[in-house]
Structures are given as structure tokens and as C-alpha cells.
C-alpha positions as CSV (number, residue, x, y, z in Angstrom):
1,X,27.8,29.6,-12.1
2,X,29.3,29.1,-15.5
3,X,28.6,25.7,-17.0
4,X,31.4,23.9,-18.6
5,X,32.0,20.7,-20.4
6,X,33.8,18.0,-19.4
7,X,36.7,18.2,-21.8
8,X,36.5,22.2,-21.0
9,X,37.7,21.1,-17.5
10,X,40.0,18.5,-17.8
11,X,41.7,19.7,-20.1
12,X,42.6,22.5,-18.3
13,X,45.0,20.6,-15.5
14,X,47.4,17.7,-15.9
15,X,46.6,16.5,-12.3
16,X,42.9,17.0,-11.0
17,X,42.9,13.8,-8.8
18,X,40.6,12.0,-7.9
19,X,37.0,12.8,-8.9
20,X,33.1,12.5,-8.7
21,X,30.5,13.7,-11.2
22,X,27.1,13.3,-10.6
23,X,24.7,14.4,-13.6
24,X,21.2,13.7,-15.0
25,X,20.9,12.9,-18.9
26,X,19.9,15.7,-21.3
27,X,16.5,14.1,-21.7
28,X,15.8,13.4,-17.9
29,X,15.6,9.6,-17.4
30,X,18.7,8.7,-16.4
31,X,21.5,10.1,-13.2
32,X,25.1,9.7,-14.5
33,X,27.6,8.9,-12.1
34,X,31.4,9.0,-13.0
35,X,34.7,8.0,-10.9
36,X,38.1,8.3,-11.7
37,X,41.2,8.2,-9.7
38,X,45.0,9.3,-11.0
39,X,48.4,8.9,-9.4
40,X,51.9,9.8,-9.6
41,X,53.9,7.6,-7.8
42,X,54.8,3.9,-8.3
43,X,52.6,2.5,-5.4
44,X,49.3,5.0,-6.7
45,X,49.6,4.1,-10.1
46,X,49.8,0.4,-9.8
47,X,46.1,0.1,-9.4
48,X,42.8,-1.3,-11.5
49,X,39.3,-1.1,-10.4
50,X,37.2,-4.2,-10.3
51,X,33.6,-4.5,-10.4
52,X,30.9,-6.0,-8.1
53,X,28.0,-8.1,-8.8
54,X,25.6,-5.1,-7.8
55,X,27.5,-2.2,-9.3
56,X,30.0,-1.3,-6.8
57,X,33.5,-1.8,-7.3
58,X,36.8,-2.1,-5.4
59,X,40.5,-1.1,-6.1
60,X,42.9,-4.1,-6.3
61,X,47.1,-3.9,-6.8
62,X,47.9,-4.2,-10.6
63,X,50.9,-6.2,-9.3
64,X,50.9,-7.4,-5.7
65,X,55.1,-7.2,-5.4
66,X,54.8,-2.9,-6.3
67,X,52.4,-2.8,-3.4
68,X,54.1,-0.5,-0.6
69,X,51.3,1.2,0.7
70,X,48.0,-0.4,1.0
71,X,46.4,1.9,3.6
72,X,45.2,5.1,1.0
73,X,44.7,3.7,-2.0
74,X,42.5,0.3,-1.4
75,X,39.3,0.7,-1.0
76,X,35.7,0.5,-2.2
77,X,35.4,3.9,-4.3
78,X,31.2,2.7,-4.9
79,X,28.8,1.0,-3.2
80,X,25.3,0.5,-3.4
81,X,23.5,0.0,0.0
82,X,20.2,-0.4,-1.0
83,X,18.6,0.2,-4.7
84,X,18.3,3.5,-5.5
85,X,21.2,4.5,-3.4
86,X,24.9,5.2,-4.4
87,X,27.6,6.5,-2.5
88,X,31.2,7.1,-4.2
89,X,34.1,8.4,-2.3
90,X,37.9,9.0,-2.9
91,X,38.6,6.2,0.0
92,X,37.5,4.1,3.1
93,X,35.0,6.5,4.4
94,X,32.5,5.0,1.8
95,X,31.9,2.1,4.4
96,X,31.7,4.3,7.1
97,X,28.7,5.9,5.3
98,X,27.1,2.7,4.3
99,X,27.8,1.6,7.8
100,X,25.7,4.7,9.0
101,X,23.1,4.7,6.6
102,X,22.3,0.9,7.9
103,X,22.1,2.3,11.6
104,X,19.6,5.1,10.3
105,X,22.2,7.7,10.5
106,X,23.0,10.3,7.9
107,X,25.7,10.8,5.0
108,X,26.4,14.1,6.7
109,X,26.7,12.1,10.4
110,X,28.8,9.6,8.9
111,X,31.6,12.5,7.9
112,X,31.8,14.2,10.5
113,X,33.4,11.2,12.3
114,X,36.5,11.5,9.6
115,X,38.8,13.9,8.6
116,X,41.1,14.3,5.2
117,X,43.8,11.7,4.4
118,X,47.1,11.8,6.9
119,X,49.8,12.5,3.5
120,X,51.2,15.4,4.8
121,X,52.2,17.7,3.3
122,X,49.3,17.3,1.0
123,X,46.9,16.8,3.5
124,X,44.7,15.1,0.3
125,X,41.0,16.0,0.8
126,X,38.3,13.1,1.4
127,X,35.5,13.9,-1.4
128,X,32.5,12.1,-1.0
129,X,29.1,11.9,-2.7
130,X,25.6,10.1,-2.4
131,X,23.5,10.1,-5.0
132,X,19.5,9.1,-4.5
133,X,17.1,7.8,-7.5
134,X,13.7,6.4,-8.1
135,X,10.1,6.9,-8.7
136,X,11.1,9.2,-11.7
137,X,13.4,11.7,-9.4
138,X,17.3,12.1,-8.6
139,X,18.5,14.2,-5.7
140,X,22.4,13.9,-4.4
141,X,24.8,15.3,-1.8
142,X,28.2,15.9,-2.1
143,X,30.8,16.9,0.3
144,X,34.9,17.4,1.3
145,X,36.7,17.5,4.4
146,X,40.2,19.1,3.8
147,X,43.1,20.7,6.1
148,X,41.7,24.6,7.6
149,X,45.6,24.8,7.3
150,X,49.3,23.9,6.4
151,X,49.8,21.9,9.0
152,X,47.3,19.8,8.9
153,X,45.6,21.1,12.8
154,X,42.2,21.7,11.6
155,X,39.9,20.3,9.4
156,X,36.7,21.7,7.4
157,X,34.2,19.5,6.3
158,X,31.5,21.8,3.8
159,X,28.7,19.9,2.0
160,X,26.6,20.8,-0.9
161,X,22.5,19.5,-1.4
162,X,21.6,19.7,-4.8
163,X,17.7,18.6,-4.9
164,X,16.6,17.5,-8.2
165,X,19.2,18.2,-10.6
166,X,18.2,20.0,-13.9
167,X,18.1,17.9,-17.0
168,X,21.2,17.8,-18.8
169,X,23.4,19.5,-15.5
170,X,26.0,18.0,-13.5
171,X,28.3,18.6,-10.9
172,X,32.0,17.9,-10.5
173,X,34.3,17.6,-7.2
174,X,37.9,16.4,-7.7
175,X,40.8,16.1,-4.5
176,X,43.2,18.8,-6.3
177,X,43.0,22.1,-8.2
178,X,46.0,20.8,-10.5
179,X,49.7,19.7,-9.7
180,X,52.0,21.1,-7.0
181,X,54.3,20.7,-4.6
182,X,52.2,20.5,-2.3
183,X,49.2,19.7,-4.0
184,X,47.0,22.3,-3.6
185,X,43.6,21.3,-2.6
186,X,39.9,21.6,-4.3
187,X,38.4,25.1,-3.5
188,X,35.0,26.3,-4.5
189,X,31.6,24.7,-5.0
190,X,31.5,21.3,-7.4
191,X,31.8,22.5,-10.6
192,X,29.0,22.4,-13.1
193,X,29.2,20.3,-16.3
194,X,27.0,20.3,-19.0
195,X,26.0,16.7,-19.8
196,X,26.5,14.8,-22.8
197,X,23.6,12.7,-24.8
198,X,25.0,9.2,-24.0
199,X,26.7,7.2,-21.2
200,X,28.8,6.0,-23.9
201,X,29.8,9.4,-24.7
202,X,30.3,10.5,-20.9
203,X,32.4,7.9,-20.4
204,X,34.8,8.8,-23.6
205,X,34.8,12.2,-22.7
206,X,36.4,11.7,-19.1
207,X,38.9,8.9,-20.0
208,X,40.2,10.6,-23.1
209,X,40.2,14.0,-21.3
210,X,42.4,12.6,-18.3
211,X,46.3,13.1,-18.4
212,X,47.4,10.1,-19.9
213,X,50.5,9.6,-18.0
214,X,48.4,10.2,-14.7
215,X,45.0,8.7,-15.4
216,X,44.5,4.9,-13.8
217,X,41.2,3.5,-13.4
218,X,37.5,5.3,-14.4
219,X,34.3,3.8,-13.3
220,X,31.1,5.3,-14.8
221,X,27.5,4.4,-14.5
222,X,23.9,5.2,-16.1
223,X,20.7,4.6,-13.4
224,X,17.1,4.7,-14.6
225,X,15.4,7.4,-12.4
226,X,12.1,5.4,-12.4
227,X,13.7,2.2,-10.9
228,X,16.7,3.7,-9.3
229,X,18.5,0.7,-10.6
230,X,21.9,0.5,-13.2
231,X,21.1,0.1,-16.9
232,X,25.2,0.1,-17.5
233,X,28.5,0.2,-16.2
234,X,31.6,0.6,-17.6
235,X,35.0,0.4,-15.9
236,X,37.9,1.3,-17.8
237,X,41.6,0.4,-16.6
238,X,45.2,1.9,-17.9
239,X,46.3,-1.4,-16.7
240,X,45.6,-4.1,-18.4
């Protein structure tokens, strides 16, 4: 698979989505994890991500009275259920797989109890992903479960086990292959990024890359593979 950098890829569509990279630094000693959400409409766009005390973070309403649609677009994009352990999703199934991993289940159990998001005709996928660091070693797990069809009958859930992720090599799902009418959904494996030195520099990349009339909110963090805890987070907001 070709390996691409970050501007390479967003620069080539005005509307990827929503979208999770996971990555290890160049140098090995740090997973990357990026998360950034876009919109189009009034009730999308009026959004701003706000950080947790342990390096999750929530979506809130930029304005309250431009609120006409709660149900798809607040949620908890990350949590961390226990240290070492990250899971970032386009919506509310990121409880339901905290919720299972508490009960001893699986990330992969935890989907297969949801299905994509009910916007027809968009059918907009559910992209998920659980990264896992510590003792000097990353593993992670993405996945999507989008529409088999136009009208929305069946689903397909396909996930992806990447086990100790090369130095300097990520991997990138987003909701949409660009804009449409309707919006045509992901296909293919996660795409594979080339990583850049610095979180600092990760974090430019994406936010500056992103359409800037569509881009909202973009939540990136750096984790130490020895300790599997955050070093930094950055959260970065169109709305301010």
C-alpha cells in the first residue's frame, strides 16, 4: 500500500468527514492519535470539542439556541478507560465499547451490537478505533460499520488489527470518500500516512490541511509507549 502524507490526503477532498489517525512517531516512543470532525449544515457545524481531566473529550453546542439536533452529533469522540487504553469514535458507540471493555468483552463484541448512523440517504458510517500502549509497545484496532446498500437494509461491519505499528507509519479512516449527494461512504483499508517528527507538527498538518469552510473541531494527542500515558493534548476549535 502506498504511503502518503497527511497533507497528500486531505488535500485531495473538500469533505472527508470525520476522521481517525492512529500513528507511532518516526523515532518509536510515542502513538499519535488524531480526531477531527467536519460539517455542513447549521446544526453540524455549531460544535467545539472540550477536553476532560484524563484526556478524553466531549462535543458541546457552540451556541445552545442553533441546537436542532442533538442525537448525531453529541457525544464523547475519546475516552480513556483504563491507562494505556484509548478508544475514539465518530459518535455514541464509544461508550458502548468502554461499557464492554468494563464487562470483559471485546472492542469487536461491543460493534457488532450497532450499526451505521440512521441519516438516510447517507447512511453515514460509524468509524471506530482502539488504540493500546505500554511497556514500550503500541498495537490498535480499527473498524466501520456502513450500509451493504442504498437503502440502508444491511449493514457490514469489517475491522482491521494492526499489531505493532512500524516506526514512523500510520493509518487513516475517515466517514466519506469526499462530497456528494449522497455522501458516498469510506471504501478500502485505512489509509497509510507517513508520520511527521512532532505532535506539534501532526497537529498543524491536519488542521491546516482540512477544508476551511467545513473543518470544526480537531483533537490530537501524543502517548509515551513505555507508560501508555498522554505527554500532550491539543484541541483546536473553528469556534471560538
Amino acid at each position: 500500500m502506498k504511503e502518503y502524507t497527511i497533507k497528500e490526503l486531505l488535500g485531495k477532498t473538500t469533505y472527508p468527514g470525520r476522521g481517525i489517525i492512529f500513528g507511532r512517531s518516526p523515532i518509536g516512543q510515542l502513538a499519535y492519535i488524531g480526531y477531527f470532525i467536519m460539517g455542513r449544515s447549521v446544526n453540524s457545524r455549531n460544535r467545539v470539542f472540550v477536553p476532560q481531566g484524563d484526556g478524553s473529550v466531549i462535543t458541546r453546542a457552540f451556541d445552545e439556541s442553533k441546537m436542532s439536533d442533538p442525537s448525531l452529533i453529541i457525544y464523547a469522540p475519546v475516552r480513556v478507560p483504563s491507562q494505556g487504553v484509548y478508544v475514539v469514535t465518530n459518535g455514541d458507540q464509544t461508550d458502548t465499547v468502554c461499557d464492554f471493555l468494563k464487562e470483559g468483552k471485546t472492542f469487536e463484541d461491543a460493534l457488532e451490537t450497532r450499526t451505521f448512523e440512521p441519516d438516510a440517504p447517507n447512511f453515514t458510517p460509524r468509524i471506530s478505533g482502539i488504540l493500546l500502549a505500554g511497556e514500550g509497545k503500541m498495537s490498535c484496532k480499527m473498524a466501520i460499520l456502513k450500509a451493504g446498500d442504498a437503502e440502508g437494509k444491511t449493514t457490514e461491519r469489517i475491522y482491521w488489527n494492526y499489531d505493532a505499528p512500524e516506526n514512523g507509519v500510520g493509518r487513516f479512516l475517515h466517514t466519506y470518500m469526499g462530497d456528494g449527494n449522497p455522501l458516498p461512504s469510506f471504501e478500502g483499508e485505512p489509509e497509510k500516512l507517513k508520520m511527521p517528527e512532532s505532535i506539534e507538527t501532526f497537529t498543524r498538518d491536519i488542521w491546516d490541511s482540512l477544508d476551511e469552510d467545513n473543518k470544526i473541531s480537531l483533537y490530537t494527542a501524543c502517548i509515551e509507549l513505555d507508560t501508555g500515558k498522554i505527554r500532550e493534548v491539543s484541541i483546536l476549535n473553528k469556534n471560538v
